[in-house]
CHARMM internal coordinates of N, CA and C (Angstrom, degrees):
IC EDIT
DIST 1 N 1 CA 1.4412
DIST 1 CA 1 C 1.5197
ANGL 1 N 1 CA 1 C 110.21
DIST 1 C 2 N 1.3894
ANGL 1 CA 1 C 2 N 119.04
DIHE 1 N 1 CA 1 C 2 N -43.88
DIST 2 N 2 CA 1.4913
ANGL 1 C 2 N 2 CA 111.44
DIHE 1 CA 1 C 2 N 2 CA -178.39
DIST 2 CA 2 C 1.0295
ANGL 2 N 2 CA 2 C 120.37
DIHE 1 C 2 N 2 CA 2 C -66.39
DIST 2 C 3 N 1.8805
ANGL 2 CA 2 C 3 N 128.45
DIHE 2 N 2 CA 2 C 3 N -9.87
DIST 3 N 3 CA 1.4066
ANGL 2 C 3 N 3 CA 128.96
DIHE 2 CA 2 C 3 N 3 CA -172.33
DIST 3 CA 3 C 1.5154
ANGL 3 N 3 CA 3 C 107.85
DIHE 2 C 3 N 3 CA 3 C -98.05
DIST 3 C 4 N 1.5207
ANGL 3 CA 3 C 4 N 111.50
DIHE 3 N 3 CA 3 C 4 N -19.40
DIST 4 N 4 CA 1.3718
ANGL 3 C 4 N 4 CA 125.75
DIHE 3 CA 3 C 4 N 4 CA 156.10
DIST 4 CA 4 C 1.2469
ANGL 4 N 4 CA 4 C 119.73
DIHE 3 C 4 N 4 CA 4 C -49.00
DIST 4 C 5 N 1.4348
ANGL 4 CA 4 C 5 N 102.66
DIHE 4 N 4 CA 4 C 5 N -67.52
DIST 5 N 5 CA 1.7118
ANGL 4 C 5 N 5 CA 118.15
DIHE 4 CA 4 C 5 N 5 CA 178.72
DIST 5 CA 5 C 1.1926
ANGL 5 N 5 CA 5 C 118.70
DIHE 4 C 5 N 5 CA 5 C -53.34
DIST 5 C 6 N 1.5670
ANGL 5 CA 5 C 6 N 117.29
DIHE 5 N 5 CA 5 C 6 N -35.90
DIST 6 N 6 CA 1.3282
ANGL 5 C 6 N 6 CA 115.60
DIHE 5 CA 5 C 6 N 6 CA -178.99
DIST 6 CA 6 C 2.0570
ANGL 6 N 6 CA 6 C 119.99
DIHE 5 C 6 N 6 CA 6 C -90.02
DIST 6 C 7 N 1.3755
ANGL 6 CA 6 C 7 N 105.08
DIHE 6 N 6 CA 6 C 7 N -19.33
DIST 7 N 7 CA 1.3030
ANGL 6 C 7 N 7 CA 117.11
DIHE 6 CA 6 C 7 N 7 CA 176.02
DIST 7 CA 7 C 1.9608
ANGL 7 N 7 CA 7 C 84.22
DIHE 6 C 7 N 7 CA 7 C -78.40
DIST 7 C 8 N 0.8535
ANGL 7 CA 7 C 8 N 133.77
DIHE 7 N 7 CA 7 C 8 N -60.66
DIST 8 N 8 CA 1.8968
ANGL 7 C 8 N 8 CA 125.54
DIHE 7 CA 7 C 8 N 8 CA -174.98
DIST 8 CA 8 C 1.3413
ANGL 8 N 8 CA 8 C 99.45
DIHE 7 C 8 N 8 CA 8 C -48.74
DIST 8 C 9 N 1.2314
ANGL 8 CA 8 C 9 N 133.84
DIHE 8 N 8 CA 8 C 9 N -42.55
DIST 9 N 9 CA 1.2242
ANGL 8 C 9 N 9 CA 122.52
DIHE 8 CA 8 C 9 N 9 CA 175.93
DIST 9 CA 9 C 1.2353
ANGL 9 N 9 CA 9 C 137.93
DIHE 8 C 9 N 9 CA 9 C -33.29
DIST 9 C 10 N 1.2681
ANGL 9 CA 9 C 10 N 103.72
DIHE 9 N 9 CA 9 C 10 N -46.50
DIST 10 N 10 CA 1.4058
ANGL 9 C 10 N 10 CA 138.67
DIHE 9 CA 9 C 10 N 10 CA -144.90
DIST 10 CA 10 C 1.7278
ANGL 10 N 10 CA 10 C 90.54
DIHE 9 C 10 N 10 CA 10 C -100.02
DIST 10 C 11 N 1.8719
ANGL 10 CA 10 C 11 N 113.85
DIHE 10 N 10 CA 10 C 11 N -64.58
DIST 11 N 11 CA 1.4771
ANGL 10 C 11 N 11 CA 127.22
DIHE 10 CA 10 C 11 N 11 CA -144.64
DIST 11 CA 11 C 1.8069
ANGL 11 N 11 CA 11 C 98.00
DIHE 10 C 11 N 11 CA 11 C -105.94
DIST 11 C 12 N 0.8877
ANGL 11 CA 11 C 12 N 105.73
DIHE 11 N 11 CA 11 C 12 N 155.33
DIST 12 N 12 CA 1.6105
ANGL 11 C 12 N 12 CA 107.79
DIHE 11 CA 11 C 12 N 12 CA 168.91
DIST 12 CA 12 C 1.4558
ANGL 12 N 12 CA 12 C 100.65
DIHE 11 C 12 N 12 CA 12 C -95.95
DIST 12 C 13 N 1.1326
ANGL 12 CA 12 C 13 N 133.39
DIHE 12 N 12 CA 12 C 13 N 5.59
DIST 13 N 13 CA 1.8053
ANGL 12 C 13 N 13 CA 123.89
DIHE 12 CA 12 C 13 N 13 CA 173.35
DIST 13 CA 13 C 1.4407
ANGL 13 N 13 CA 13 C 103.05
DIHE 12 C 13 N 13 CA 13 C -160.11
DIST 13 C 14 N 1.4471
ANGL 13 CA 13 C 14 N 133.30
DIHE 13 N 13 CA 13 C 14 N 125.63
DIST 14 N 14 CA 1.3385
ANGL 13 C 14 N 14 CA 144.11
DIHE 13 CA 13 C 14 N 14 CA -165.90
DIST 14 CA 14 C 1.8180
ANGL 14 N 14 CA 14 C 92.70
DIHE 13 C 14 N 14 CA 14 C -125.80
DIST 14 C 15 N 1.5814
ANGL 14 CA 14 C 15 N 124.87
DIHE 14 N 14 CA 14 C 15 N 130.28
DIST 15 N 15 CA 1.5701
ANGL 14 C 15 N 15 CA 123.16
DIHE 14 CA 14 C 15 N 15 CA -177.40
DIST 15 CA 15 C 1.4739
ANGL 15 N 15 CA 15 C 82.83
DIHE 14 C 15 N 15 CA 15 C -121.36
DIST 15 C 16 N 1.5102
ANGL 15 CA 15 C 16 N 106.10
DIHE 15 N 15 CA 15 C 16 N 147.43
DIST 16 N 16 CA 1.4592
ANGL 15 C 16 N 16 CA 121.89
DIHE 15 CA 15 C 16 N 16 CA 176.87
DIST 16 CA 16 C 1.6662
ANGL 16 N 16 CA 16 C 104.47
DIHE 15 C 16 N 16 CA 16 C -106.40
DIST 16 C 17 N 1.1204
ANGL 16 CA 16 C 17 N 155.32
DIHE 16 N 16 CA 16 C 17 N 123.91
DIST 17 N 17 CA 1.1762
ANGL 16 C 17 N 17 CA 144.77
DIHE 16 CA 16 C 17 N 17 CA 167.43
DIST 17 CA 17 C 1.1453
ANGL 17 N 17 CA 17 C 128.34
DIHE 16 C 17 N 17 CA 17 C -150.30
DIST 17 C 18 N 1.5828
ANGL 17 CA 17 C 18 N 127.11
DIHE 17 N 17 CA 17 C 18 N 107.98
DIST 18 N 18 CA 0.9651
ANGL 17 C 18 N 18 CA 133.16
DIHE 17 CA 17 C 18 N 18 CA 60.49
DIST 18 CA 18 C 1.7511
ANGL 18 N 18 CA 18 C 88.44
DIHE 17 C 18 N 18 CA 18 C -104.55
DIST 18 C 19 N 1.5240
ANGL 18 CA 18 C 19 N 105.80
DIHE 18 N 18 CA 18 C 19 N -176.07
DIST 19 N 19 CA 1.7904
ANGL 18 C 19 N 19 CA 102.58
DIHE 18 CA 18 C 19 N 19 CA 172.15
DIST 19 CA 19 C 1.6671
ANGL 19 N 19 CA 19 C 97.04
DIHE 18 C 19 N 19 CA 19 C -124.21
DIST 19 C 20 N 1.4401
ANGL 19 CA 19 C 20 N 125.30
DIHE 19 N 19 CA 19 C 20 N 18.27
DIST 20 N 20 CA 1.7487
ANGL 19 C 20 N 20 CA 130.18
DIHE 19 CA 19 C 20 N 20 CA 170.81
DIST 20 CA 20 C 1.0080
ANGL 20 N 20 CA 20 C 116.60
DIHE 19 C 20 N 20 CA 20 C -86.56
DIST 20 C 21 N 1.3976
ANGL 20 CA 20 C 21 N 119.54
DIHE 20 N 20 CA 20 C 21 N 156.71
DIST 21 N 21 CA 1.5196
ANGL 20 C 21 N 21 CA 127.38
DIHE 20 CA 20 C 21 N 21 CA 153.40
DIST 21 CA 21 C 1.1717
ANGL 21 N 21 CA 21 C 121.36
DIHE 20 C 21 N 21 CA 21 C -69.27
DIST 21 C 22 N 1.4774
ANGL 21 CA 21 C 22 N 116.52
DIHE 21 N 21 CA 21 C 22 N 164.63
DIST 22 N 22 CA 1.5837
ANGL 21 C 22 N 22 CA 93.05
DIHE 21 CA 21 C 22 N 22 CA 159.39
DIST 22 CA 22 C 1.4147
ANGL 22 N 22 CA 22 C 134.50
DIHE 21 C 22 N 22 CA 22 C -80.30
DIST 22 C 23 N 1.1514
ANGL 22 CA 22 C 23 N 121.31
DIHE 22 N 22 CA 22 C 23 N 23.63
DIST 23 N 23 CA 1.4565
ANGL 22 C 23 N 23 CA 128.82
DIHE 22 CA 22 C 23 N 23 CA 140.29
DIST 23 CA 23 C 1.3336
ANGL 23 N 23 CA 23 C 127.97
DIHE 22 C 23 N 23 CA 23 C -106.43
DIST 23 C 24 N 1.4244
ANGL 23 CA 23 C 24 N 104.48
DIHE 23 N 23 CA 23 C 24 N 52.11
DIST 24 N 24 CA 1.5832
ANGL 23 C 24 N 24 CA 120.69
DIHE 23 CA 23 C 24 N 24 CA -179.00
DIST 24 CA 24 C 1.3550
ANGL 24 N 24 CA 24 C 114.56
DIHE 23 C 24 N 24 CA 24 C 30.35
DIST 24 C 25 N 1.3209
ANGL 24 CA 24 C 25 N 107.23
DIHE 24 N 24 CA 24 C 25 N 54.49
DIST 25 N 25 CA 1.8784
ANGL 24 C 25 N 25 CA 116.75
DIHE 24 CA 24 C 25 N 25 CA -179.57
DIST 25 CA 25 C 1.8841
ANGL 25 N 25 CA 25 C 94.54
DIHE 24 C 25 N 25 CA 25 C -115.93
DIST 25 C 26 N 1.5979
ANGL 25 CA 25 C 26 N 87.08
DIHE 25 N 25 CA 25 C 26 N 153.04
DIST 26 N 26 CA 1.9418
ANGL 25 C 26 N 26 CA 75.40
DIHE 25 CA 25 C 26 N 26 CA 176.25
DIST 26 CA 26 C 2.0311
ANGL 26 N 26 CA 26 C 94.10
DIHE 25 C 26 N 26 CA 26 C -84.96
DIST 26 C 27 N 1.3617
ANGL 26 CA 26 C 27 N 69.49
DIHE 26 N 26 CA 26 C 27 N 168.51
DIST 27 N 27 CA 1.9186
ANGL 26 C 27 N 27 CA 95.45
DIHE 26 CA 26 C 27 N 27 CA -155.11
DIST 27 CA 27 C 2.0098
ANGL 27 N 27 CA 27 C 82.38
DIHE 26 C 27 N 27 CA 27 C -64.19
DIST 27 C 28 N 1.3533
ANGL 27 CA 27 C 28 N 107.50
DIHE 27 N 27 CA 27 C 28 N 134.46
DIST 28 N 28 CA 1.3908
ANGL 27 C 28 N 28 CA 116.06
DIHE 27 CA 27 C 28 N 28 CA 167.64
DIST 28 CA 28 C 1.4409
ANGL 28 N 28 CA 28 C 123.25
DIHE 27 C 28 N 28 CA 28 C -66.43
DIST 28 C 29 N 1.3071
ANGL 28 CA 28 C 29 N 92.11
DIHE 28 N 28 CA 28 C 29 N -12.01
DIST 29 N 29 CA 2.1250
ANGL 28 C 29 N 29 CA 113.08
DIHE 28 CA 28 C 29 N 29 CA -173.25
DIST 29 CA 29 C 1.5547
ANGL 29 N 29 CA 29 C 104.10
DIHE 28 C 29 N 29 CA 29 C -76.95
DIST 29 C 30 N 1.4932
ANGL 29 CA 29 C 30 N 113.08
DIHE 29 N 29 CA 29 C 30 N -25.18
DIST 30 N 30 CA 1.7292
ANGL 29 C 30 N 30 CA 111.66
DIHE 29 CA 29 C 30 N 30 CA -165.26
DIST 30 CA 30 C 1.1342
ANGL 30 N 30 CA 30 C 117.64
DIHE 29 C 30 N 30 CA 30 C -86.57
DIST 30 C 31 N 1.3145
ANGL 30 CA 30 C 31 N 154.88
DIHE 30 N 30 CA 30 C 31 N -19.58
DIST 31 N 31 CA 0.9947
ANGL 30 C 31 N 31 CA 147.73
DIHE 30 CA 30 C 31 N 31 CA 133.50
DIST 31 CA 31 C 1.6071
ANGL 31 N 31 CA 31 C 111.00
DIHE 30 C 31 N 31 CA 31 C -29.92
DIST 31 C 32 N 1.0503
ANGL 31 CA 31 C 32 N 121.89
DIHE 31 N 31 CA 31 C 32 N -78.75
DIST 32 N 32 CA 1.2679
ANGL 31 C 32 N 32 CA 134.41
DIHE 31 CA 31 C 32 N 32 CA -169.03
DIST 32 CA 32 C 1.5371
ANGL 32 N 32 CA 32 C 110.05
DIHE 31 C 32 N 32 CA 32 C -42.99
DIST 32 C 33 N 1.4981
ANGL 32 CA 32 C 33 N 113.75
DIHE 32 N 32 CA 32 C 33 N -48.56
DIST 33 N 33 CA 1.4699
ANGL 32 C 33 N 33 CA 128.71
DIHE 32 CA 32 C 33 N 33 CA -157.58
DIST 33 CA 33 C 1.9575
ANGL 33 N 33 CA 33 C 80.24
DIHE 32 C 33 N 33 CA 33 C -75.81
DIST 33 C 34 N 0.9491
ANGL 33 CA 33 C 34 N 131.55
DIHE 33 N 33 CA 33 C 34 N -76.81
DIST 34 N 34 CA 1.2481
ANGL 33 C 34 N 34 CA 148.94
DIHE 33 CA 33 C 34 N 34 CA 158.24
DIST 34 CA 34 C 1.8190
ANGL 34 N 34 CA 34 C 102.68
DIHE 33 C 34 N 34 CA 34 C 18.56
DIST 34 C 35 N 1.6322
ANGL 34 CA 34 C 35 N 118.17
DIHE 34 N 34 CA 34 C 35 N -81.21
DIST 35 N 35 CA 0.8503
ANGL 34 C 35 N 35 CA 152.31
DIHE 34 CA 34 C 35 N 35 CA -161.38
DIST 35 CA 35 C 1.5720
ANGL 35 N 35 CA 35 C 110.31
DIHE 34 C 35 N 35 CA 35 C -79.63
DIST 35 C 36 N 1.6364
ANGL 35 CA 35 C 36 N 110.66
DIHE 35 N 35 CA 35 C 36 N -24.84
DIST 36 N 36 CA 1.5538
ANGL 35 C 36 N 36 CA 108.00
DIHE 35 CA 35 C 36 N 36 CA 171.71
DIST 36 CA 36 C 1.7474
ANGL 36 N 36 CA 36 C 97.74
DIHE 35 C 36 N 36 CA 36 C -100.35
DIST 36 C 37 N 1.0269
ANGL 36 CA 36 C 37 N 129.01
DIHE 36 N 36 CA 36 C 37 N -33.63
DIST 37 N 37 CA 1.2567
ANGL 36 C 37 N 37 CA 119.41
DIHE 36 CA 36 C 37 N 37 CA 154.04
DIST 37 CA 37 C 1.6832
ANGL 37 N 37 CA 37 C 132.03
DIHE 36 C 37 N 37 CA 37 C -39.21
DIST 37 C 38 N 1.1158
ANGL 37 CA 37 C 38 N 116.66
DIHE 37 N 37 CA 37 C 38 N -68.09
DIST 38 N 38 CA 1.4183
ANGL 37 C 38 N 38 CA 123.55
DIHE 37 CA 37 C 38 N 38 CA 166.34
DIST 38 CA 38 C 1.6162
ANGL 38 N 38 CA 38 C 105.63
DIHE 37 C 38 N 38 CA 38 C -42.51
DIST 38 C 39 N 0.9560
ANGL 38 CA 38 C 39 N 116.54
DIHE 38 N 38 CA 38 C 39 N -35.56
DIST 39 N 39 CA 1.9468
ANGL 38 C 39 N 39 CA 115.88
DIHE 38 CA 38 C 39 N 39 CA -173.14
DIST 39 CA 39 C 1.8031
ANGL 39 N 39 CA 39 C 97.54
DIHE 38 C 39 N 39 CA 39 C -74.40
DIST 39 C 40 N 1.5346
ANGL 39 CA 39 C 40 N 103.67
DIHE 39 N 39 CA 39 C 40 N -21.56
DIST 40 N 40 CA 1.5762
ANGL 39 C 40 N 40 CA 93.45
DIHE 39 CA 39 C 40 N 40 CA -160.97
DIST 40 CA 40 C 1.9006
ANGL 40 N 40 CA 40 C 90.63
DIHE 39 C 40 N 40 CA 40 C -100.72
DIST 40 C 41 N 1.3657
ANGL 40 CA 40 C 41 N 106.40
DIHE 40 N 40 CA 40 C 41 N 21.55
DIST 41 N 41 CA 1.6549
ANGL 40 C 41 N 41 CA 98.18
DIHE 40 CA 40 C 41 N 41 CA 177.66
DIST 41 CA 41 C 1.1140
ANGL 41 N 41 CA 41 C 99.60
DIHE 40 C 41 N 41 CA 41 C 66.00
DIST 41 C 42 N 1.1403
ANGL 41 CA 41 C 42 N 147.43
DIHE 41 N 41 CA 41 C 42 N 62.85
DIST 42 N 42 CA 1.2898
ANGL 41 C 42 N 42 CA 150.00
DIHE 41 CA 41 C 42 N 42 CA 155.19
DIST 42 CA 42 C 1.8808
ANGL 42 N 42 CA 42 C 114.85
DIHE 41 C 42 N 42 CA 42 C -117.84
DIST 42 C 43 N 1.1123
ANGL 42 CA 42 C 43 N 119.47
DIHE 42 N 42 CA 42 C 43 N 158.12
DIST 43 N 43 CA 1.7930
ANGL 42 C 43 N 43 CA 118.88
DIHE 42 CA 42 C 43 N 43 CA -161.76
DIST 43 CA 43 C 1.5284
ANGL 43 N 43 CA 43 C 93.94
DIHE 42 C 43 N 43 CA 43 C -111.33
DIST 43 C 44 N 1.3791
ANGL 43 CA 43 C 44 N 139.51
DIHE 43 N 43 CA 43 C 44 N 94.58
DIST 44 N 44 CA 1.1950
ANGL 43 C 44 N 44 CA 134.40
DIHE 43 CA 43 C 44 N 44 CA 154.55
DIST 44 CA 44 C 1.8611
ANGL 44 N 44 CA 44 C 129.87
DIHE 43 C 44 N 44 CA 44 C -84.48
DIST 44 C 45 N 1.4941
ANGL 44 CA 44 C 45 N 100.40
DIHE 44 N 44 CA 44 C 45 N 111.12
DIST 45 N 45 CA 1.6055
ANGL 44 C 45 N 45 CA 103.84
DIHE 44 CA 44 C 45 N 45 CA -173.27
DIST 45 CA 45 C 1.3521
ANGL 45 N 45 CA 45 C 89.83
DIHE 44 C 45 N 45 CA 45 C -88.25
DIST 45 C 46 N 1.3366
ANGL 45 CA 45 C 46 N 137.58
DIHE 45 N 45 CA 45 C 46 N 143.48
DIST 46 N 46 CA 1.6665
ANGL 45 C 46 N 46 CA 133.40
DIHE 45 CA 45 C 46 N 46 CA 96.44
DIST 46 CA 46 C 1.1697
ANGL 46 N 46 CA 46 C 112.39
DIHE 45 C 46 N 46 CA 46 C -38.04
DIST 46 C 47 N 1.5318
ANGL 46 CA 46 C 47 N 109.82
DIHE 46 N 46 CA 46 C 47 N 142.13
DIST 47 N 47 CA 1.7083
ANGL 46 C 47 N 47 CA 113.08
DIHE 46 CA 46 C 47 N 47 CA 172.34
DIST 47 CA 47 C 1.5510
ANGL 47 N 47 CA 47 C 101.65
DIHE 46 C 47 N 47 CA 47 C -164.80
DIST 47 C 48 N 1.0531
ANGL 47 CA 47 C 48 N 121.90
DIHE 47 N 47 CA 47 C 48 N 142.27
DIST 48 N 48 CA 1.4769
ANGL 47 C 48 N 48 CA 137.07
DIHE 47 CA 47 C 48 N 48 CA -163.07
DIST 48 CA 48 C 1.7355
ANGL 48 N 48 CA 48 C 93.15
DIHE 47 C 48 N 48 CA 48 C -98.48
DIST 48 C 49 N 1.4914
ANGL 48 CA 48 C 49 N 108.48
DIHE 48 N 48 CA 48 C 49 N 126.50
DIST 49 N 49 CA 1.7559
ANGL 48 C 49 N 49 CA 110.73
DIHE 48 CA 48 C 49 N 49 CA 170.88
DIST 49 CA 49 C 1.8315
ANGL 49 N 49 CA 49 C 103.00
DIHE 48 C 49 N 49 CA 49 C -105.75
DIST 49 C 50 N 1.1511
ANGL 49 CA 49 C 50 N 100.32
DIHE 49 N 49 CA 49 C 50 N -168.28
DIST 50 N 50 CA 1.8038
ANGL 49 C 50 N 50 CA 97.46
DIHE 49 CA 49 C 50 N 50 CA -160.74
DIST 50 CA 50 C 1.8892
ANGL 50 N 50 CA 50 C 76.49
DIHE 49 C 50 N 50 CA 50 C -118.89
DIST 50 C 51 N 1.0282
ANGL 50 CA 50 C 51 N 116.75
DIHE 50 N 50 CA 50 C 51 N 27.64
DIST 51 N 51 CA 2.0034
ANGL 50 C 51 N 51 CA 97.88
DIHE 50 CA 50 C 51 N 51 CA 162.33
DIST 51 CA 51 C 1.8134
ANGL 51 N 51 CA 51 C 93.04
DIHE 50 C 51 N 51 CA 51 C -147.06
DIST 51 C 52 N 1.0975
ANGL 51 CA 51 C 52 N 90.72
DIHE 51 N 51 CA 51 C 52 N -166.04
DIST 52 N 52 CA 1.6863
ANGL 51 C 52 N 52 CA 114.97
DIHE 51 CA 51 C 52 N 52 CA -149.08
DIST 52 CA 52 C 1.3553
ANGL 52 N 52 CA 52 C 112.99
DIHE 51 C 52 N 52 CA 52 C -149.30
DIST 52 C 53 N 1.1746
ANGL 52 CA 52 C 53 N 131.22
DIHE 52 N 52 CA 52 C 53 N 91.11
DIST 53 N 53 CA 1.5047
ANGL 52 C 53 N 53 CA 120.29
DIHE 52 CA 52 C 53 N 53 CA 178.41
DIST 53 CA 53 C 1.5304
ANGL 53 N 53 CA 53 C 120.97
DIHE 52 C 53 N 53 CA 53 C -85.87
DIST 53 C 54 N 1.5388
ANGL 53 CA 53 C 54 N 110.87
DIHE 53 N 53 CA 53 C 54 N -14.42
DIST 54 N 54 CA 1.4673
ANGL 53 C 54 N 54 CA 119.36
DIHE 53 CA 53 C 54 N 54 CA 159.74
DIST 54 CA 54 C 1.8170
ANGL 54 N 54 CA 54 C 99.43
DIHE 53 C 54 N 54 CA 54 C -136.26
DIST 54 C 55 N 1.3474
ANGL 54 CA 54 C 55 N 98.74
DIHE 54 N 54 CA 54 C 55 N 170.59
DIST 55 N 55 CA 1.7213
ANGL 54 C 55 N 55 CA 92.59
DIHE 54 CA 54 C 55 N 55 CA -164.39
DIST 55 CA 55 C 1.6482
ANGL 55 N 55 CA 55 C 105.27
DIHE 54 C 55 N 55 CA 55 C -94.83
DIST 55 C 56 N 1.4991
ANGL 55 CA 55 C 56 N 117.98
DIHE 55 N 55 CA 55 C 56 N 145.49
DIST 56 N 56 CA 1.0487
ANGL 55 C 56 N 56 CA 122.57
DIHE 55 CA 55 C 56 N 56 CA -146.99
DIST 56 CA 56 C 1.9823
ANGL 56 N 56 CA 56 C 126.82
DIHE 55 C 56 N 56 CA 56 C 77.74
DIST 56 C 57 N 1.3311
ANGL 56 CA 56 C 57 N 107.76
DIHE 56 N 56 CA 56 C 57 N -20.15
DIST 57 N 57 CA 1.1627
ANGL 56 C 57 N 57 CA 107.25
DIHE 56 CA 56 C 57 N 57 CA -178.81
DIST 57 CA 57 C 1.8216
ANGL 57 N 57 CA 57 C 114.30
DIHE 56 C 57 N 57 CA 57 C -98.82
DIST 57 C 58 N 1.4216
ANGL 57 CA 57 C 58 N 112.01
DIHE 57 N 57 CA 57 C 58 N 92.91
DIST 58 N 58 CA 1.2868
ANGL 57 C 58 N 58 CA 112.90
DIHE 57 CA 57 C 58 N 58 CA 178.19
DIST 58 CA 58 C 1.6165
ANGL 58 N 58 CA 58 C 107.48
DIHE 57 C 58 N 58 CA 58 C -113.45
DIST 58 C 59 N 1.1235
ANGL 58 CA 58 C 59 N 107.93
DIHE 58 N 58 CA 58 C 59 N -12.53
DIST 59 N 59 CA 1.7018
ANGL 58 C 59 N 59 CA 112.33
DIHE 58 CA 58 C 59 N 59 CA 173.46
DIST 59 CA 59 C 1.8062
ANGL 59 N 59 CA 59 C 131.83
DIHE 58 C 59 N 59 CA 59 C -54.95
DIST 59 C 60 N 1.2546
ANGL 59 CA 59 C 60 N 108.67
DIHE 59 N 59 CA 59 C 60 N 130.05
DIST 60 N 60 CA 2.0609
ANGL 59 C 60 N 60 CA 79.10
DIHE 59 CA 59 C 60 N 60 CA -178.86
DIST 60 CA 60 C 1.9276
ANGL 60 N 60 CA 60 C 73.98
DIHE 59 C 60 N 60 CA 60 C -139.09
DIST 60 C 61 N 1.8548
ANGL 60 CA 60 C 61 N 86.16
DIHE 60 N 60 CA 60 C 61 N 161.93
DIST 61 N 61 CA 1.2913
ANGL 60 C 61 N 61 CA 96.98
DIHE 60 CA 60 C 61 N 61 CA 170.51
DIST 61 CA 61 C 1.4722
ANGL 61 N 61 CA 61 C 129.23
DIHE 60 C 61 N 61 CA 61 C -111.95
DIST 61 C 62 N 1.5060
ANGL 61 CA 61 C 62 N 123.16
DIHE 61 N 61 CA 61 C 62 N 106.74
DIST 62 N 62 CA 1.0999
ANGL 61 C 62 N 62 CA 120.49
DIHE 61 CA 61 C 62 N 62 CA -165.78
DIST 62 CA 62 C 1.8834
ANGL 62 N 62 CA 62 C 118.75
DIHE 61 C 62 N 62 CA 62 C -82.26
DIST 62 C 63 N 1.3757
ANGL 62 CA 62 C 63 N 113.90
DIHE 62 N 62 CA 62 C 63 N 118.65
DIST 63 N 63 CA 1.4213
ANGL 62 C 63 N 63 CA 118.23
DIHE 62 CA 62 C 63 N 63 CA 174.03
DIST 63 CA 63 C 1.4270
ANGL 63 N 63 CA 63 C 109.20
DIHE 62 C 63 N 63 CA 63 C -85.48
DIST 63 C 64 N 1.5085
ANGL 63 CA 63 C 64 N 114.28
DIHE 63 N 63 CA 63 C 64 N 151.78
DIST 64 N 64 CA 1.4167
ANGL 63 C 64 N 64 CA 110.80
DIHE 63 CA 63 C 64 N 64 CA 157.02
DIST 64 CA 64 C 1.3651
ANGL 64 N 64 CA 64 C 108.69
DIHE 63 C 64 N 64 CA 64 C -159.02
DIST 64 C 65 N 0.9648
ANGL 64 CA 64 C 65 N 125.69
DIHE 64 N 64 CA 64 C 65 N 158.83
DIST 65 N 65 CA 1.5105
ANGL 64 C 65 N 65 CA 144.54
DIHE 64 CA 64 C 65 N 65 CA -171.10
DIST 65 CA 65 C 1.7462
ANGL 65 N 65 CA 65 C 105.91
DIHE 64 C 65 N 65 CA 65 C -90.32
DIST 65 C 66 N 1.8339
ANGL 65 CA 65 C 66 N 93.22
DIHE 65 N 65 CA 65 C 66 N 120.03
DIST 66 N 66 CA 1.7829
ANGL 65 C 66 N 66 CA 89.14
DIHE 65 CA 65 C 66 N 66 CA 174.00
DIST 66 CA 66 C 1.3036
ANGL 66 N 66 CA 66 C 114.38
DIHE 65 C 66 N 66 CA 66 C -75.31
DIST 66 C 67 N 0.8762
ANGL 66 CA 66 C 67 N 110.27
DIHE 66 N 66 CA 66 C 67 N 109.65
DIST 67 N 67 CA 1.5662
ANGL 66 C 67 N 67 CA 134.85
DIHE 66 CA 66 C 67 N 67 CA 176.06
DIST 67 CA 67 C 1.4084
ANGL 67 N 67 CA 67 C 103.96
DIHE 66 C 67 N 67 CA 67 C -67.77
DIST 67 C 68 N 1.7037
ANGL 67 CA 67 C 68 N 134.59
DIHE 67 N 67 CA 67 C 68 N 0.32
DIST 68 N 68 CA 1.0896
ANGL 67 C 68 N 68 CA 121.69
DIHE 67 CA 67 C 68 N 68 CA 153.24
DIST 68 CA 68 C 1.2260
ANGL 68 N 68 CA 68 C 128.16
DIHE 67 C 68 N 68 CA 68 C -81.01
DIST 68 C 69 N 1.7449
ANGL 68 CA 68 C 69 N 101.25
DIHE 68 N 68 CA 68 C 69 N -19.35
DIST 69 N 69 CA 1.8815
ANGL 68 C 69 N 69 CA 107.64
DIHE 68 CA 68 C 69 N 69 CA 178.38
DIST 69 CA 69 C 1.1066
ANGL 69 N 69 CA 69 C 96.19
DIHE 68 C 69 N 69 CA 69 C -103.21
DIST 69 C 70 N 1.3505
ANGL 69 CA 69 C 70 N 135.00
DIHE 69 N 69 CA 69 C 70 N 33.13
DIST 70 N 70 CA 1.2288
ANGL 69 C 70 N 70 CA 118.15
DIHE 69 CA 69 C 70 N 70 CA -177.36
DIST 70 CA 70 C 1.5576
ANGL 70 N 70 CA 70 C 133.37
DIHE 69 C 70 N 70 CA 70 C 117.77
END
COOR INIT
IC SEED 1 N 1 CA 1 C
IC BUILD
């Protein structure tokens, strides 16, 4: 979370990609990361890309900064 917080700091849009483990499980962290984000006013998309860096994994997580608080 703090390398999150601190890359948002910095960027107006942070992409997470891939969102698997390395046993092609979704990452147990995303929910969570998800949910302390949203508390910190932050805009989290899911969004499906057209490649795959492990199979099954086409998901990335898009951050962005509310640009209404700032």
């Amino acid at each position: 979370m703090a390398a999150l917080e601190e890359m948002l700091r910095i960027c107006k849009e942070v992409r997470v990609f891939p969102l698997l483990t390395l046993g092609l499980e979704k990452s147990p962290f995303l929910a969570g990361a998800i949910a302390h984000l949203d508390k910190q006013d932050y805009r989290c998309i899911l969004q499906t890309v057209p490649y795959q860096l492990q199979r099954g994994g086409s998901g990335m997580l898009r951050i962005q900064r509310n640009f209404a608080n700032g």
